[in-house]
C-alpha positions in Angstrom: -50.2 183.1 146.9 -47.4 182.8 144.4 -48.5 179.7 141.3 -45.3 178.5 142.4 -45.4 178.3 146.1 -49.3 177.0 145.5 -47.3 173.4 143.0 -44.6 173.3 145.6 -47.3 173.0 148.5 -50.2 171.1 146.7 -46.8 168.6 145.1 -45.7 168.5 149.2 -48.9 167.3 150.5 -49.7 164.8 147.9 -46.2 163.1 149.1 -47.7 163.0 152.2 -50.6 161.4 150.7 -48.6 158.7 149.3 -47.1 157.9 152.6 -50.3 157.8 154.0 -51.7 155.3 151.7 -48.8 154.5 149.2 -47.2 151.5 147.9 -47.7 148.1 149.6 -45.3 145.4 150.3 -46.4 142.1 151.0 -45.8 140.7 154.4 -47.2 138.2 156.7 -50.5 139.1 156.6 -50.9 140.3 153.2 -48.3 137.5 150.8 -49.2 134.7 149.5 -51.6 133.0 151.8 -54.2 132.4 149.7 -53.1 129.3 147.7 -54.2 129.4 144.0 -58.0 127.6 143.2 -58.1 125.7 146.7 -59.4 128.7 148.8 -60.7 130.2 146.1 -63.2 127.3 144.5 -66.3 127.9 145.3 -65.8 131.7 145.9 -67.5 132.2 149.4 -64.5 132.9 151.1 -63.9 136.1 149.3 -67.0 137.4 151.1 -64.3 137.6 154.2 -62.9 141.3 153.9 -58.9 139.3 155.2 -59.4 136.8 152.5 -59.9 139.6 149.9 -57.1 141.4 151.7 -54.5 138.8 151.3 -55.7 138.3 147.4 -54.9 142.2 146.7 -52.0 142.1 148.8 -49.7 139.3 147.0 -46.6 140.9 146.2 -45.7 141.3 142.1 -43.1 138.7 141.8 -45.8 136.0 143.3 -48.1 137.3 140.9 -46.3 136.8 138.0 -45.7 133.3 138.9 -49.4 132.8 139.0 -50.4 134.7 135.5 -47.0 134.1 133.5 -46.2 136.5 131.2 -48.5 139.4 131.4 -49.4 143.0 131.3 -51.1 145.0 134.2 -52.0 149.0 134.1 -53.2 150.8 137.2 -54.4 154.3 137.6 -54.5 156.4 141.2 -56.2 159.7 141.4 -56.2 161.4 145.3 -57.8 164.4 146.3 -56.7 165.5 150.0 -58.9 168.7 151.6 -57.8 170.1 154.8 -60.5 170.3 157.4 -61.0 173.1 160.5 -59.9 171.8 163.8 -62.5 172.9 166.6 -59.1 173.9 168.7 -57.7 176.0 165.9 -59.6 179.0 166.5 -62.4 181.1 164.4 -59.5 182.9 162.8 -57.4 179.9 161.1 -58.5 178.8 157.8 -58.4 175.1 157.1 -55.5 174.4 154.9 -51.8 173.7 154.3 -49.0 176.0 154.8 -47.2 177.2 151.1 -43.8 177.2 152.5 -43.8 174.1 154.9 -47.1 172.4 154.1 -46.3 169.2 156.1 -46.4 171.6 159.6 -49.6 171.7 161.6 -51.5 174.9 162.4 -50.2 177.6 164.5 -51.0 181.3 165.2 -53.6 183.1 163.0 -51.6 183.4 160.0 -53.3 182.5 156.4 -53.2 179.0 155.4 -54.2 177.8 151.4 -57.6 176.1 151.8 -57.8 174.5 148.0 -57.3 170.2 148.0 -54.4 168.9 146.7 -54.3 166.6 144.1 -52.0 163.6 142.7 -52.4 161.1 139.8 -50.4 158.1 139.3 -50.3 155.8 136.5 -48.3 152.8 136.5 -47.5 149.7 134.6 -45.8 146.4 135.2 -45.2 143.7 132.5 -43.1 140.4 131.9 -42.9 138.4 129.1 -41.8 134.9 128.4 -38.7 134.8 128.6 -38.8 136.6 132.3 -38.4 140.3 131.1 -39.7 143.0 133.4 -40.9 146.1 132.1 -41.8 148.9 135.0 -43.0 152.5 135.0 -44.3 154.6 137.9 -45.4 158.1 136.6 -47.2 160.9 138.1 -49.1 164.6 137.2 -46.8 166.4 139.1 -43.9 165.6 136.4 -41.9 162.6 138.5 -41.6 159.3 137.5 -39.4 156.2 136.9 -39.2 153.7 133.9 -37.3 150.3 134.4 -36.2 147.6 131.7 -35.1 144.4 133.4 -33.4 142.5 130.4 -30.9 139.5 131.0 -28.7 140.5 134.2 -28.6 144.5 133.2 -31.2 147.1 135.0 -32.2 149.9 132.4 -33.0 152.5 134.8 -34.7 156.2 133.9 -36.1 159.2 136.2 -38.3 161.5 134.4 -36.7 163.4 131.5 -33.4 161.5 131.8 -31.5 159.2 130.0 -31.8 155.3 130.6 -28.7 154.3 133.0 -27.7 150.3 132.2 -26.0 148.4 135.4 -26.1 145.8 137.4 -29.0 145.5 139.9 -27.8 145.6 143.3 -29.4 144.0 146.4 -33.3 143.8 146.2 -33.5 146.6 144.0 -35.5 144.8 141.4 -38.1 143.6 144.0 -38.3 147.3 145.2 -39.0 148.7 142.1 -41.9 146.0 141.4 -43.4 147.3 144.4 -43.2 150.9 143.0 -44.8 149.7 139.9 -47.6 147.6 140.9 -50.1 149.0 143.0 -52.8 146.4 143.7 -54.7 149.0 145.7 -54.2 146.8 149.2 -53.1 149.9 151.0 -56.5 151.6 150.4 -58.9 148.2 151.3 -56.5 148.6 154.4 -57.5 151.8 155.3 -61.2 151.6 155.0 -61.3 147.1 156.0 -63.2 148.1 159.2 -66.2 149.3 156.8 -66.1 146.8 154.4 -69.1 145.1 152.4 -68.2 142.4 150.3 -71.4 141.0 148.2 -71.6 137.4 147.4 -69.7 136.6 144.7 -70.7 136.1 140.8 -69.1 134.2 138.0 -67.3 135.7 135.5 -64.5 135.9 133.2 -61.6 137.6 132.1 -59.4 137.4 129.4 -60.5 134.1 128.8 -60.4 133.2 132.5 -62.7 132.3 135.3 -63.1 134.5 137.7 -64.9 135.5 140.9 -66.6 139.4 140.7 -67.2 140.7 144.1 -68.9 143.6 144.6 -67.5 146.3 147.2 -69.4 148.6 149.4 -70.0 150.5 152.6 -71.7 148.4 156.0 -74.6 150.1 157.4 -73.7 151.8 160.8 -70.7 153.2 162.2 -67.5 150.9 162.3 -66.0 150.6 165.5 -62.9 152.1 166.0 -60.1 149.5 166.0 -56.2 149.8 167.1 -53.7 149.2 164.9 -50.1 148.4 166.4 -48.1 147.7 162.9 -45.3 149.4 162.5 -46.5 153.1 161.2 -50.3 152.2 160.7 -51.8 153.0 164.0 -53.5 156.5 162.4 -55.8 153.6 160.5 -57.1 153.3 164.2 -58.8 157.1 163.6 -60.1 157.0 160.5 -63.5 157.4 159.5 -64.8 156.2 156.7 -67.4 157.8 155.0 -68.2 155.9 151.6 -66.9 152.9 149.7 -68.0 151.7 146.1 -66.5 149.0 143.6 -65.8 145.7 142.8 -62.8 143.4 142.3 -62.7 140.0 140.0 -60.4 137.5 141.1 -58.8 134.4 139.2 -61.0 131.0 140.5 -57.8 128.9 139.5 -54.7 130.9 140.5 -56.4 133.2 143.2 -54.7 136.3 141.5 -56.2 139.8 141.5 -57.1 140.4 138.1 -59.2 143.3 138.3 -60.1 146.2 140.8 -62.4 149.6 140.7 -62.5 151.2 144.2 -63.1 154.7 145.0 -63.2 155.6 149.0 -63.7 158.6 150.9 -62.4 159.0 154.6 -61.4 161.4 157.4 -57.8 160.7 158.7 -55.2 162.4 161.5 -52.8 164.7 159.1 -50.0 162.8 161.4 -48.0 164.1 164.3 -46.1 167.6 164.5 -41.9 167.3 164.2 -40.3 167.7 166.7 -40.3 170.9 168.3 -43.4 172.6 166.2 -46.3 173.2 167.9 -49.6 171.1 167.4 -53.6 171.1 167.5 -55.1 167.8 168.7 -57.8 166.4 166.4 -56.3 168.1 163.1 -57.6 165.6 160.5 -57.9 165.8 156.4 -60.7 164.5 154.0 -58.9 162.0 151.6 -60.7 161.0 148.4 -59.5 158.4 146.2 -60.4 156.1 142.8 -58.2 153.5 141.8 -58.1 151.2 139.0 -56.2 148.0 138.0 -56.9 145.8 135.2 -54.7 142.9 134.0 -55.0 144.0 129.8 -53.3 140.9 128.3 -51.9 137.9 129.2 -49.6 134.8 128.1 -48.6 135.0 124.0 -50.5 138.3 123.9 -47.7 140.0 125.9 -45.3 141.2 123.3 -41.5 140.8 124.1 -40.0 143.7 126.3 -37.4 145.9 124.4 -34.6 146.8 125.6 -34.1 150.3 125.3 -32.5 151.5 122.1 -30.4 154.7 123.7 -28.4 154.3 127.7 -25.9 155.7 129.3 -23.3 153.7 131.8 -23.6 154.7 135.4 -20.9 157.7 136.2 -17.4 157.3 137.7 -17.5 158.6 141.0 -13.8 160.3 142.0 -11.8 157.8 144.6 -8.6 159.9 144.4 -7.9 158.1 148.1 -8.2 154.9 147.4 -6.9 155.7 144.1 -3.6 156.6 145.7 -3.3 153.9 148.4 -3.8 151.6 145.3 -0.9 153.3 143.6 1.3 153.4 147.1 0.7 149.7 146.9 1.9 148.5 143.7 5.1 150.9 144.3 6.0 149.1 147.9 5.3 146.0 146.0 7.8 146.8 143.0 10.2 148.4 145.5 10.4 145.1 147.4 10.6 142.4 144.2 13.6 144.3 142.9 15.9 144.2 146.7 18.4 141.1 146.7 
């Protein structure tokens, strides 16, 4: 296969990936539940996998009210491996297709059989005077970096300029959410099958803290439905090994640090429309992830704004440009009549 076609397909499967297990949003069930120090103060709740849950799942911006200023760095690695369907057929090898790698099996043709791969670092950090600075930045050459300074958005892609303008909508909370990965979509994918030790004292940055330790129960999970809103393959995984620990804030109830690395069978999704599709067609998804909180209150140094941007670029309105112009000539026309 074509070095390529081999990036374009491995690249197009790790999206996938993401989807799968991407960036969380707080909601409901995942925000900010878990009221700082009162839940948290003698730390046996967090041996309840939905107390732990809603911890990892607060959203950034409730975070940083917790911690203040602060500085947070999370790293992602996923390996995805296609597995054989038993319906495939002895002549279809396991893997993903180069030029549409998102389609299911079909026919005998050849299909790449090596895992794909995707590493993501990111970073979120405010400082005292309510600054964000936001990066999101994977292996594959993509990215973003964001500078929230004032009422201007600094906004980059990879290997592009800084753009300044105005943030529009929600668009700062959105990019938070692409910057901070607390790791809640992964606990959510494997929660049927998780061990939570009781938990130890500890400390952090000079804070108290709750360590957990985080592990795989003895047995087979039963299989459980899930009827949110694009989740319901979590109702077919399989999870075959969990292993890691998280420390949690006893005053402020604030995720402070998290190692987990999981391994688990999962559907590869439903065909498009109109393609053809083999029932029980599942991948092996392996992934570590890592979040630390690395400095906090005057040790977070004052976010920069950047020192070279571009404005946003004029988009053409020659219609409206006109009507404008039609306008203020009907307007003259009729000032100057007696």
């Amino acid at each position: 296969m074509p070095q390529r076609q081999r990036r374009n397909s491995t690249w197009a499967c790790a999206l996938a990936l993401t989807a799968l297990c991407g960036c969380h949003r707080g909601g409901p069930a995942s925000a900010s539940n878990v009221a700082p120090g009162s839940l948290l103060s003698d730390g046996r709740s967090l041996t309840r996998s939905e107390v732990l849950l809603q911890v990892v799942g607060v959203p950034h911006s409730e975070v940083a009210s917790r911690l203040g200023p602060h500085r947070i760095e999370s790293l992602t690695r996923y390996t995805v491996t296609p597995l054989s369907s038993p319906k495939a057929g002895p002549d279809v090898t396991a893997g993903f297709r180069a030029e549409s790698p998102v389609q299911p099996y079909e026919s005998g043709a050849g299909w790449e059989s090596a895992p794909a791969t995707l590493e993501e670092q990111r970073l979120v950090e405010q400082d005292e005077r309510g600054g964000l600075h936001l990066s999101n930045q994977n292996d594959h050459g993509y990215g973003m970096e964001a500078v929230v300074e004032g009422q201007h958005l600094y906004m980059r892609l990879a290997h592009a300029p800084f753009v300044r303008r105005l943030p529009e909508g929600d668009e700062v909370e959105r990019l938070r959410a692409v910057a901070y990965e607390s790791g809640a979509s992964l606990l959510e994918t494997v929660a049927s099958s998780l061990y939570l030790s009781p938990p130890s004292e500890t400390t952090r940055l000079g804070r108290p803290a709750w360590a957990v330790a985080l592990s795989r129960q003895d047995g087979v999970a039963p299989r459980r439905a899930v009827d949110a809103p694009g989740k319901a393959w979590r109702g077919s995984v399989i999870v075959e090994a969990i292993d890691g620990q998280a420390v949690v804030d006893r005053q402020r109830g604030t995720l402070l640090e998290l190692k987990l690395s999981v391994r688990f069978q999962a559907p590869r999704g439903p065909a498009p429309p109109g393609t053809p599709s083999v029932e029980g067609e599942r991948v092996q998804v392996e992934a570590q992830h890592e979040l630390r909180v690395v400095a906090l209150g005057n040790k977070v140094e004052a976010i920069k704004v950047p020192s070279e941007w571009v404005d946003p670029p004029m988009r053409p309105r020659p219609t409206l440009e006109k009507q404008e112009l039609l306008n203020g000539l009907q307007g003259s026309v009729g000032a100057g009549r007696p």
